[in-house]
N, C-alpha and C positions, 0 to 999 in steps of 0.2 A: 640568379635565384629562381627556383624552382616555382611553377602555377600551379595552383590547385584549382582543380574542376570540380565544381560540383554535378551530380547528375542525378536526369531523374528516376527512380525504379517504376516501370508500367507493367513489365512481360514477369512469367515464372522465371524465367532463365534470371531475369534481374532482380527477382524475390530471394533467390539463395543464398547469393552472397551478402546480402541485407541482413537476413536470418541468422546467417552462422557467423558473422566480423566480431559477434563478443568473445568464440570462443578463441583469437588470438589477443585478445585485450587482457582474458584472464587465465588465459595459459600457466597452470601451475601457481594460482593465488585459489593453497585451501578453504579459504571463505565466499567463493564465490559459489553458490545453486546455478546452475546452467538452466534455464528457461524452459518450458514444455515448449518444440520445436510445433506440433499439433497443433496448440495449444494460439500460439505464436500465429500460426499460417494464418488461421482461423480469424483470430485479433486483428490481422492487416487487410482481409480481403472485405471490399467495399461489399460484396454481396450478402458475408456469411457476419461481420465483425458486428457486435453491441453498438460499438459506437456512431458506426455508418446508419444504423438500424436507425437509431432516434435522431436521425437527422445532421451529424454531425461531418464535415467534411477536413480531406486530411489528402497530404501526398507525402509520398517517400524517397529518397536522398540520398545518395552515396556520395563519400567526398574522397577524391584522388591525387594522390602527390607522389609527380614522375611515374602514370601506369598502375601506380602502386593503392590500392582500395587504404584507407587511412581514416575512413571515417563514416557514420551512418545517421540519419536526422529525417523527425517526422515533424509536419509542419500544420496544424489543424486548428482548423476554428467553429467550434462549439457555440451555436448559434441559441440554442437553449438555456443554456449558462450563461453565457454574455448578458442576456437579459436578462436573467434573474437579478445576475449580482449590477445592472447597469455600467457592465463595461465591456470593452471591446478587446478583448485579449486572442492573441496566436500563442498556443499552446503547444512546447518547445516536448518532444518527448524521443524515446529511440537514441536516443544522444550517447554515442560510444565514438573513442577519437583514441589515436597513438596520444603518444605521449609527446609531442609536441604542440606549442601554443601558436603555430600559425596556422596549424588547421581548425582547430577549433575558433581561433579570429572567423577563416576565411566562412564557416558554417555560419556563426553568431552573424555574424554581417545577410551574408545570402539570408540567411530567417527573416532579418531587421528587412530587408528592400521586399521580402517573399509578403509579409506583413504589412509594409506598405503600401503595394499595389492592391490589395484587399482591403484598405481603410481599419485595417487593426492599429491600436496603437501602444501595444505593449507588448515584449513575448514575456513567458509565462509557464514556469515549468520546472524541473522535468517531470511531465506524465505520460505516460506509455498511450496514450486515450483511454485512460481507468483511472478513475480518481478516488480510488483503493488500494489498487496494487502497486509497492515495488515504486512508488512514486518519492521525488528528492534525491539529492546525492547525500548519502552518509558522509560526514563530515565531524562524527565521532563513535568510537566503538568498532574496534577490528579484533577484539578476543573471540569469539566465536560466531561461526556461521549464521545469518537473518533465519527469523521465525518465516512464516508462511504467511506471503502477501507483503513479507518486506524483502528490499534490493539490498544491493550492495556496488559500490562504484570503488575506480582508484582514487587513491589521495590525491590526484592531480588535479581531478572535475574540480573541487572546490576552488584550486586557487586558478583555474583557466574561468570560470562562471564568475568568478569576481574581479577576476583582472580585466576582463570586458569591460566592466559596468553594473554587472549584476548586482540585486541588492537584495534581503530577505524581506519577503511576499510576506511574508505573518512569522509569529514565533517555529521555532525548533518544533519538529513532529519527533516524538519521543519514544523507545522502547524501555519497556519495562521488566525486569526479571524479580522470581521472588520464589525462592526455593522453599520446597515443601518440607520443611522440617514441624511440625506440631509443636514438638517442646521447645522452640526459642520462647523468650520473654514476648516478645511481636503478636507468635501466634496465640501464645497462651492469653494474653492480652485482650486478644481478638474475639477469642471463644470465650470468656468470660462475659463480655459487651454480649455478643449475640445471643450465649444463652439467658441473660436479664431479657431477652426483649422477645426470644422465645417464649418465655413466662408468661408474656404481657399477650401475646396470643392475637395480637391484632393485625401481624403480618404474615403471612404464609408463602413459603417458598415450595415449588412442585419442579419437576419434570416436564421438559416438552412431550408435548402426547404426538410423536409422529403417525399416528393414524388421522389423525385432525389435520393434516400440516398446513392445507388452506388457513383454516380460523387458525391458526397457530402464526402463521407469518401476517396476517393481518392484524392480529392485536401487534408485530413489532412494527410495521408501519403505523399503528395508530400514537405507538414511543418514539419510536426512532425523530420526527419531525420536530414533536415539543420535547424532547430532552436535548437535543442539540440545537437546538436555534439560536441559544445565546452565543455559537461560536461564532468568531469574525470570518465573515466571508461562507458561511456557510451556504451551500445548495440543497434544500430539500428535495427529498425522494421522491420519485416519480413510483407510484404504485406498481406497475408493469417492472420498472428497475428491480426494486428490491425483491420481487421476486424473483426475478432472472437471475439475481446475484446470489439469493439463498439458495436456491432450484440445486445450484453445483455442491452444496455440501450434503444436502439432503443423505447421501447412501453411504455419509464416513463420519456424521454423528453419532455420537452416544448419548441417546435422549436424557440420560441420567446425569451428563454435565452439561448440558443447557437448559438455565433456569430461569424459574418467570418469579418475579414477587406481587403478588396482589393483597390487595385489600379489601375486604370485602365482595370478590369476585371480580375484582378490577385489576387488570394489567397495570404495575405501577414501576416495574424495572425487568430487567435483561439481561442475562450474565451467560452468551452463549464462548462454550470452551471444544474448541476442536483440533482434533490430535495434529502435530506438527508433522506434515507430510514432507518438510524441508529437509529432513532428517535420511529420508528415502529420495528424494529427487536432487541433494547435492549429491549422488553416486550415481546418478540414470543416466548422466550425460543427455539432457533434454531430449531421451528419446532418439539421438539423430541418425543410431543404428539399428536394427534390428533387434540384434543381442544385446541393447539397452532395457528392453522391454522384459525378457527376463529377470533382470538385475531388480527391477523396479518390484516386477512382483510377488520376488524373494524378498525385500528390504519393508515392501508394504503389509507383510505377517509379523515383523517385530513391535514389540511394545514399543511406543517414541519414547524420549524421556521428558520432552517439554509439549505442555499441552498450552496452545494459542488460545488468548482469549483477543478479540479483535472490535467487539466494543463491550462498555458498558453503559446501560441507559438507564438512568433512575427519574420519572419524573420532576422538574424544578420543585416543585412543594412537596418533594419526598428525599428533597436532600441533607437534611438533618434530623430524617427522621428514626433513621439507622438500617434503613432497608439493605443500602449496601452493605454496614454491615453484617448482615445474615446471608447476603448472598457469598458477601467474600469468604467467608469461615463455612456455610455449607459448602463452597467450591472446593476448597485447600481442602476438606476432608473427605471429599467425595472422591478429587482426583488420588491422594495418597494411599487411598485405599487401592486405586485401580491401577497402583505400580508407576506411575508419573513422578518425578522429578524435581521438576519446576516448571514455573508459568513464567509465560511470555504476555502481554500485556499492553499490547501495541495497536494502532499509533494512536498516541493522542497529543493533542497540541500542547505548547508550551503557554500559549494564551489560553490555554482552559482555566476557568478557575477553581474548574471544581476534581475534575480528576486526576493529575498530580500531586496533588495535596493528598486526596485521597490514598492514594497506591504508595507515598510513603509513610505513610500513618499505618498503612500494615504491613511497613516491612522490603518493600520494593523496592529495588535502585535502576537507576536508570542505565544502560549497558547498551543503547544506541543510538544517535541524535542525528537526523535529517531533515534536508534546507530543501524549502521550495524558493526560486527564484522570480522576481518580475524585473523588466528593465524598460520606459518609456524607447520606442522605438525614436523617439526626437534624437536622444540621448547619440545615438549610433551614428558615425560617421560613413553614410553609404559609399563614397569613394575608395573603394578597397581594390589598388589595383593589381591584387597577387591571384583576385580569382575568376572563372572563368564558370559559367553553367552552363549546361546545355537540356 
């Protein structure tokens, strides 16, 4: 029986093949967007990445069976985080493996002892070190290709992450589709609700004013913290975060479909919708050529058809007030006029209680379902002797 080495990645020369092992994972699987390879380097390097930035630390992993590169694993622990949520978790991310379950054993295990010699006592994952993006393995919905800021795995991650040990971390993170037709019964529906409440004149829905964009992304951090805090396990925003993270759409919005609801001159919800750039980057081939880069910016002059909406934030004492719905129904008519499609509507938890409900009440089904996982490192049998690190 054949060893599997793990190893560590320090040098460029060992960045490469780290970077590029997905593109023989999904060799010819149409659903997969191949990664901004740029994008990618950037994300890993301790000098230039987010996540190093705030303090977070991380090593990287190839795993080999017979010479042969057979797998890749990022091993990090979010010291910031931890304390929030008071735990000690290794944060499992980068997780690409053949299709066999001894490699993926022999990775799970090296994490479990990686984790132990650190006094972590859970892994916890998978997160690329963004706890935004691309994060979970899909474990339902393979009709079409992820929106923007969601992954895609093979069917096999789920039953190797659970044949371990693994167990789900919180509910199902969900995607949502909801096609722009105006005259179903849904939307008609919809628009009747909102124009009653238009009448009623006491909620106001505008446009982001990207000349403001400072006071503009500080009224959404002053949302963003109290309209999600009811969720389990949440991490509120670090001021500096949320800027850094909106910063990168700022020059591919359309101020016209990101909308603020107030009341009385008061930020009271959120409903930013940004074009689906997935549409153009499942054909760039993550950049890793040259003549990718034209492709890209022939494919980024076409209309998309699905415009991503990636949250929505209503304050708690404006959740039955109908605010959403006026943003929902100004949304669907703003984007249908502008040649769009359908909405994408992701991610949000299956423990939500409030936006699931929501998003079928107008129409929406659910067309993606992704598992984060935890596993007590107790749990793990460190004696594994098929593998080798170095």
């Amino acid at each position: 029986m054949s060893v599997i080495q793990i190893r560590a990645v320090r040098t460029g020369r060992q960045r490469r093949p780290f970077l590029t092992f997905p593109w023989s994972i999904y060799r010819g699987d149409p659903l997969w967007v191949p990664p901004l390879l740029p994008e990618r380097r950037k994300q890993i390097d301790p000098r230039r990445g987010p996540f190093f930035q705030r303090g977070g630390k991380a090593e990287f992993f190839t795993a080999h069976q017979d010479s042969r590169l057979a797998g890749t694993l990022c091993l990090a622990e979010d010291r910031v985080t931890n304390q929030a949520r008071n735990q000690q978790d290794c944060i499992v991310g980068f997780f690409e493996c053949i299709q066999d379950y001894r490699v993926a054993e022999a990775m799970f295990t090296f994490a479990a002892r990686w984790a132990t010699e650190r006094g972590l006592k859970a892994l916890y994952g998978p997160f690329n070190l963004d706890y935004e993006d691309s994060y979970g393995v899909l474990v339902e919905g393979r009709e079409r290709p992820p929106a923007l800021l969601c992954g895609h795995t093979p069917p096999y991650y789920q039953e190797y992450f659970e044949r371990f040990g693994f167990r789900p971390a919180r509910g199902d993170n969900l995607a949502f589709a909801v096609d722009l037709d105006l005259t179903t019964p849904a939307a008609q529906r919809l628009a009747r609700l909102a124009e009653r409440l238009r009448q009623r004149g006491w909620i106001r829905v505008r446009s982001a004013d990207l000349v403001h964009w400072e006071d503009e992304i500080e009224r959404v951090y002053l949302l963003i913290n109290a309209a999600l805090a009811h969720l389990p396990d949440y991490i509120p925003w670090q001021r500096e975060a949320l800027h850094a993270t909106l910063a990168q759409f700022r020059q591919i919005v359309d101020p016209d479909l990101v909308l603020f609801a107030e009341v009385e001159g008061r930020a009271v919800g959120w409903f930013p919708g940004i074009p689906n750039l997935n549409e153009a980057f499942l054909h760039a081939n993550g950049l890793r050529y040259p003549w990718n880069f034209l492709r890209l910016w022939r494919d980024l002059k076409r209309q998309p058809a699905c415009l991503a909406i990636k949250s929505v934030l209503v304050l708690p004492e404006y959740w039955d007030a109908g605010v959403s719905v006026l943003l929902f129904d100004e949304m669907a008519r703003r984007a249908a006029s502008k040649g769009y499609h359908w909405v994408d509507l992701s991610l949000t938890s299956d423990d939500n209680p409030y936006t699931p409900a929501l998003a079928e009440k107008m129409g929406a089904r659910v067309y993606k379902r992704y598992r984060v996982y935890r596993l007590p490192v107790s749990q793990v049998d460190l004696a594994h002797r098929d593998v080798n690190s170095t």
